[in-house]
C-alpha angles and dihedrals in degrees: 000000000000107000114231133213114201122187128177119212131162113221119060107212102183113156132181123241128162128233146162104244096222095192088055092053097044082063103034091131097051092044091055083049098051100047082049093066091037089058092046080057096043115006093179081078110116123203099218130146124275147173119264113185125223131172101042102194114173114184131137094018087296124111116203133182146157114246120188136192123266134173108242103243093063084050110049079048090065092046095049089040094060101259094284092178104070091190091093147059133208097231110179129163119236129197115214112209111215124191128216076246099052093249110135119207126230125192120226115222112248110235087261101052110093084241092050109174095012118131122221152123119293089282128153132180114265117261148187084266088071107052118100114193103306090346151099122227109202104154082053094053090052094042081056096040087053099047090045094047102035118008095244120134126208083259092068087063149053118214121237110234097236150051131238102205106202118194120192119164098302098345125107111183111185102198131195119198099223110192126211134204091214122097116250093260101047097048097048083055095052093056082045091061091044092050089056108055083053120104096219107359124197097229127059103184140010124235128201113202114189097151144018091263091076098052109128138227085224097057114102115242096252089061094044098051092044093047087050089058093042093053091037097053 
């Protein structure tokens, strides 16, 4: 099993800065090649431009990085390839639903989704959409990710003051603890509800998690291993 490294700190500093991906570049015709499989598998799959992170720096209960922008193909390449450039990270942000009754709440991938059948918190990669001036928004992309996935505004929910910074390999989930004040039960039937009056929703089913028992084999490491620390503190 992955090992995984988690840090809290209190202050986000993400700023913009772009850049050419050389690597991305030196394999751009296999990257085409490959999407287009992808794509054959899943058309609903978009290449559309994202934020990759480089320089992680975490000092003073503050975490900084450089993210850049990259198209997805080249992207989701260096995922299913097994991240060959280790420049660079995967840093995504994570809201964690909490219930009145503990319970948090995970999200299952539809089929069409490129993470089709994973379990996780409302998360989505960072994109164009969340840069402000020099900088990235990623309470904002969560905020956006939240609301798309499960109807909730950022008025249904109370931000933890930290972040639980959770590495594994190349992925850099930077995760907020939201807490609701809506039982386990009532609020998994109200994304329910939401779910079902979208076309084509994101999401296919709702998980509530309350003990290590429910953990999940489909559950990437980072959320594991931060769900481990949450239910044994």
């Amino acid at each position: 099993m992955t090992d995984a490294v988690i840090r809290r700190v209190t202050t986000l500093d993400l700023k913009f800065e772009p850049q050419a991906w050389p690597w991305a570049e030196a394999h751009r015709a296999r990257v085409e090649a490959h999407f287009a499989e992808r794509r054959r598998e899943r058309p609903e799959l978009w290449n559309g431009r994202v934020l990759i992170a480089r320089d992680p720096v975490f000092a003073n209960g503050c975490f900084s990085a450089r993210y850049f922008e990259v198209d997805f193909a080249s992207f989701l390449s260096w995922i299913d390839w097994g991240f060959p450039d280790k420049s660079v990270f995967n840093s995504f942000g994570m809201g964690a639903l909490r219930c009145a009754d503990g319970a948090f709440v995970m999200g299952e991938m539809a089929p069409h989704t490129a993470n089709a059948g994973r379990i996780y918190f409302p998360a989505g990669t960072p994109d164009t959409d969340d840069i402000a001036d020099d900088r990235v928004d990623i309470e904002g992309n969560i905020s956006r990710e939240i609301e798309e996935e499960t109807g909730l505004t950022p008025a249904d929910y109370r931000g933890s003051a930290h972040w639980d910074c959770v590495s594994v390999g190349a992925a850099l989930a930077l995760i907020r603890v939201l807490h609701v004040d809506v039982p386990g039960e009532a609020m998994r039937a109200r994304i329910l509800a939401n779910l079902a009056r979208q076309a084509r929703p994101e999401l296919s089913a709702i998980h509530l998690v309350r003990n290590r028992s429910e953990l999940s084999a489909a559950m990437p490491r980072f959320i594991t291993a931060f769900m481990e620390h949450e239910l044994s503190s």
